[in-house]
C-alpha positions in Angstrom: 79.8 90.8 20.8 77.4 93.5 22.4 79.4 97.1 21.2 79.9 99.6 24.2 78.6 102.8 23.7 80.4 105.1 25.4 84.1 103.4 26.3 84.9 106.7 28.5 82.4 106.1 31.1 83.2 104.2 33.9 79.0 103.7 34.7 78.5 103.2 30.9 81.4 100.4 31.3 79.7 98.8 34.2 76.6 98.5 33.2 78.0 96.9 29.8 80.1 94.5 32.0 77.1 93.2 34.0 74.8 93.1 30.6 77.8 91.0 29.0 78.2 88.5 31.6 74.1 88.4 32.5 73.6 87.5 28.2 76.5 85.2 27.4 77.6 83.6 30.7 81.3 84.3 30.4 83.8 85.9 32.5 85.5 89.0 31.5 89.0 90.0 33.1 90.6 93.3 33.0 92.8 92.3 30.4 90.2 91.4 27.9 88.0 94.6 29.6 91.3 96.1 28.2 91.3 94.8 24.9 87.5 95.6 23.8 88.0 99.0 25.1 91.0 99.2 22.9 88.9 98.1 20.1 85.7 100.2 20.1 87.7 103.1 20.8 91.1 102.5 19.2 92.7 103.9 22.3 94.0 101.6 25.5 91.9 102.5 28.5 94.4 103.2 31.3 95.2 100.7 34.4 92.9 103.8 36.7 90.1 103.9 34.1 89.7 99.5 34.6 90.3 99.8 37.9 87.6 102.6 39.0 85.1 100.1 36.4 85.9 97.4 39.3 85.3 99.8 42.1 82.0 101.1 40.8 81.0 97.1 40.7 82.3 96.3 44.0 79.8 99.2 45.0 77.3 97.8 43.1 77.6 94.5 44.5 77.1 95.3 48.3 73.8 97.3 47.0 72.0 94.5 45.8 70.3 92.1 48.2 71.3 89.2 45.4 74.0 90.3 43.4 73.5 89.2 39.6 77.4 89.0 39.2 80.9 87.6 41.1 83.5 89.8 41.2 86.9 89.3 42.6 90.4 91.2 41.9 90.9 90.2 37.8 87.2 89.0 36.8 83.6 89.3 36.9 81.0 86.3 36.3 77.3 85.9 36.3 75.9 84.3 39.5 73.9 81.2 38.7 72.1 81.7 42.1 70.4 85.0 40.8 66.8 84.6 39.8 64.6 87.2 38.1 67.3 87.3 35.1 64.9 88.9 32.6 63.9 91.8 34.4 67.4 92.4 35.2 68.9 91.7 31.4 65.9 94.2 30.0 66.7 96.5 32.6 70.0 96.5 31.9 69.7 97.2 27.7 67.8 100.4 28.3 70.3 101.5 30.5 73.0 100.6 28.4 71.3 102.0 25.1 68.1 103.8 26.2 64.8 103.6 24.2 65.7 104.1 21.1 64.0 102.3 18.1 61.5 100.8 20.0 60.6 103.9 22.0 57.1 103.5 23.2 57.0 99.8 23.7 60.3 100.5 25.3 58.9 103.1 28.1 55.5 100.8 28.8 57.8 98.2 29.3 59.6 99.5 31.8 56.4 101.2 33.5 54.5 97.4 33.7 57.8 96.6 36.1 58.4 99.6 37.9 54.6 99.6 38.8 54.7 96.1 40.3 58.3 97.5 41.7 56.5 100.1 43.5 52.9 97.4 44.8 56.0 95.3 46.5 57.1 98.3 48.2 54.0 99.5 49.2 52.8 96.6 50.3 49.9 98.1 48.5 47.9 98.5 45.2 49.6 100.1 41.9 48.6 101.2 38.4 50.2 102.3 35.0 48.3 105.2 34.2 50.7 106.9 31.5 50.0 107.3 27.7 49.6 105.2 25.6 47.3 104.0 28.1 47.1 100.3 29.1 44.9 97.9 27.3 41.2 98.5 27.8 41.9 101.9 30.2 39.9 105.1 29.3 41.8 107.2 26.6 41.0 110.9 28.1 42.9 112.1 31.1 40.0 113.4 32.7 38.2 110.3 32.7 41.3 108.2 34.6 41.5 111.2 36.7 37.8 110.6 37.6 38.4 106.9 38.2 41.9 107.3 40.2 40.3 109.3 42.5 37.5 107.0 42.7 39.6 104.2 43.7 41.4 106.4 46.4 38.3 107.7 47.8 39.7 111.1 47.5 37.4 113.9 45.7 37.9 115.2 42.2 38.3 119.1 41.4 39.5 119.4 38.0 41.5 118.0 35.1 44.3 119.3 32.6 43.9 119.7 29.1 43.8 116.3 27.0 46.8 117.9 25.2 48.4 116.5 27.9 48.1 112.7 28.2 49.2 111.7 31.4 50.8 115.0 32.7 53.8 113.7 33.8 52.3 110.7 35.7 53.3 107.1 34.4 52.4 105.2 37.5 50.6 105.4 40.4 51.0 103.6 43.7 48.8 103.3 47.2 48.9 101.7 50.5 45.2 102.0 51.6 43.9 100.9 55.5 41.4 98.6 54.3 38.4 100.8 55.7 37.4 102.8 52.4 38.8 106.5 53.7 40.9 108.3 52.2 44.5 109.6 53.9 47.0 107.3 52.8 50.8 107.4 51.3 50.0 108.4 47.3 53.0 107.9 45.4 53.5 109.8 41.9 55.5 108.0 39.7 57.2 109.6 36.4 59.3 106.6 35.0 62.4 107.4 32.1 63.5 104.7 30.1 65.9 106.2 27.4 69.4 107.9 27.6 68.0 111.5 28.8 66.8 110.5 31.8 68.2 112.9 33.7 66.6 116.0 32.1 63.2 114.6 33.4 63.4 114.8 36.9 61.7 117.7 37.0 58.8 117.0 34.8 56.1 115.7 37.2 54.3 119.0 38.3 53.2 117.9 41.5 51.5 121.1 42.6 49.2 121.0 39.3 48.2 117.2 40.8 47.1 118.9 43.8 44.9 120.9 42.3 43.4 118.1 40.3 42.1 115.9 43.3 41.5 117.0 46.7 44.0 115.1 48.6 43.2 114.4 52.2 46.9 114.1 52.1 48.9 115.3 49.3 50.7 113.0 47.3 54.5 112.0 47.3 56.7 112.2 44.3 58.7 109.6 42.5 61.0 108.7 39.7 62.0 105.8 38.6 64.8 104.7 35.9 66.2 101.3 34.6 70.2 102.8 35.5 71.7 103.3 38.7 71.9 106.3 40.0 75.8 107.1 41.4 76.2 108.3 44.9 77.4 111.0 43.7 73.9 112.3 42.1 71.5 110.7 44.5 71.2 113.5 46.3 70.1 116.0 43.7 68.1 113.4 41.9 66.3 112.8 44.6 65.4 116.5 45.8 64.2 116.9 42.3 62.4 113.9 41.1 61.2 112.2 44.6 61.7 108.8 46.1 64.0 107.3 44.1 63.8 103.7 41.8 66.7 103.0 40.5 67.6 99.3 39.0 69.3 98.2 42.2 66.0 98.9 44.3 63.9 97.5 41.0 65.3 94.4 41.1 66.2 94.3 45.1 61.9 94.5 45.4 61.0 92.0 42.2 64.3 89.2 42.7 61.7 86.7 44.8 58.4 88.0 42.9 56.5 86.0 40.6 55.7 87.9 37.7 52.6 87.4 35.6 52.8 84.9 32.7 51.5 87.3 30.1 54.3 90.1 31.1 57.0 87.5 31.4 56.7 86.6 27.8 56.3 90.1 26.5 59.8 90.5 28.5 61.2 88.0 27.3 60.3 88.8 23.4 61.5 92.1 23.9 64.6 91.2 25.3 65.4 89.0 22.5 64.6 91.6 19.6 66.5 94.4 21.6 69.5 91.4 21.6 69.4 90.6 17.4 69.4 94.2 16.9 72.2 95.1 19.1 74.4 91.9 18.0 
């Protein structure tokens, strides 16, 4: 069985519940909730702890357009209806145990979905343009600054120094007219895969961006992470880091997308190392 991490979380408990019934198809109850909380901690959880867990999935539940699980007063099952299932179950393992071995592959991972996340929402045209760089893409900064602003139409000024990568940018989103001008919602995307996430909401320095290109309108921050983020820190997550991509509005934009064949399989491969690891 999949360990829990951190038994004295009610979001760390959630999230576990809906990666446990999403991988083995099985219904948990509060009693056996009860029992494997008992058993990774040595300590039974009490009847509040189980029953702010349901709460925090009930919540859950009337945030996503097609929930992934059932959940009534004693148990919580998958829901066969619920399609993108590998998106979800990937997105789920890095917020239930972050990065970690497989850091890097890990973070482009999740910056492959949270860019086509963020085309859906536009309505509009997307690209991952944080280090290690994609496939093929130009390895010095300046260079994809060059071509970014190329395929904005905007005008270049100036770059960073190559010591820093991607300078806090992992994706970049854009919901052109059509015509070829410039002035048009930019979005800035920094994207946190691992456990920490909430120490980087600050690390996208949008004023330095502004400098870079010469924005007929300036660009819009955003952060995006595979958790979700509680109502009680939305707020303040969002004043720091920008519009806001949490799992729920992840999967809310990509449940009825078809995702491309290549991306699906390096998905799914992942998915299934991350699982024999964790087993």
């Amino acid at each position: 069985m999949i360990r829990i991490p951190d038994t004295s979380s009610i979001f760390s408990v959630a999230d576990w519940i809906e990666l446990f019934v999403a991988v083995t198809g099985q219904l948990i109850s509060k009693a056996r909730l009860s029992h494997v909380i008992e058993g990774a901690s040595g300590q039974e959880p009490t009847e509040s702890f189980i029953l702010d867990v349901w709460r925090e999935l009930s919540f859950r539940q009337k945030l996503y357009i097609n929930c992934p699980f059932k959940i009534d007063n004693l148990t919580i099952e998958s829901n066969e209806n619920f399609s993108a299932s590998d998106i979800y179950i990937a997105c789920l393992i890095m917020s239930v145990f972050g990065a970690q071995e497989s850091k890097k592959q890990t973070s482009k991972l999740f910056e492959r979905l949270t860019c086509l996340a963020v085309k859906k929402y536009l309505w509009g045209d997307s690209i991952v343009f944080g280090w290690p760089v994609e496939e093929g893409a130009k390895t010095s900064i300046r260079d994809r600054i060059i071509e970014l602003a190329g395929r904005l139409n905007e005008r270049y000024v100036e770059s960073p120094a190559e010591r820093y990568k991607d300078r806090g940018v992992d994706v970049v989103g854009w919901k052109p007219f059509g015509e070829g001008r410039p002035s048009q919602i930019v979005l800035l995307l920094q994207c946190a895969a691992g456990l920490n996430w909430r120490t980087k909401t600050t690390e996208l320095p949008i004023e330095s961006w502004i400098q870079y290109i010469h924005w007929s309108c300036n660009p819009i921050k955003a952060f995006a992470v595979p958790c979700i983020i509680s109502k009680r820190d939305w707020h303040d997550v969002s004043k720091e880091g920008g519009i806001l991509f949490d799992r729920i509005r992840i999967l809310n934009l990509l449940s009825d997308e078809t995702i491309d064949e290549k991306l699906c399989k390096e998905v799914d491969t992942w998915i299934k190392s991350r699982l024999k690891e964790l087993n």
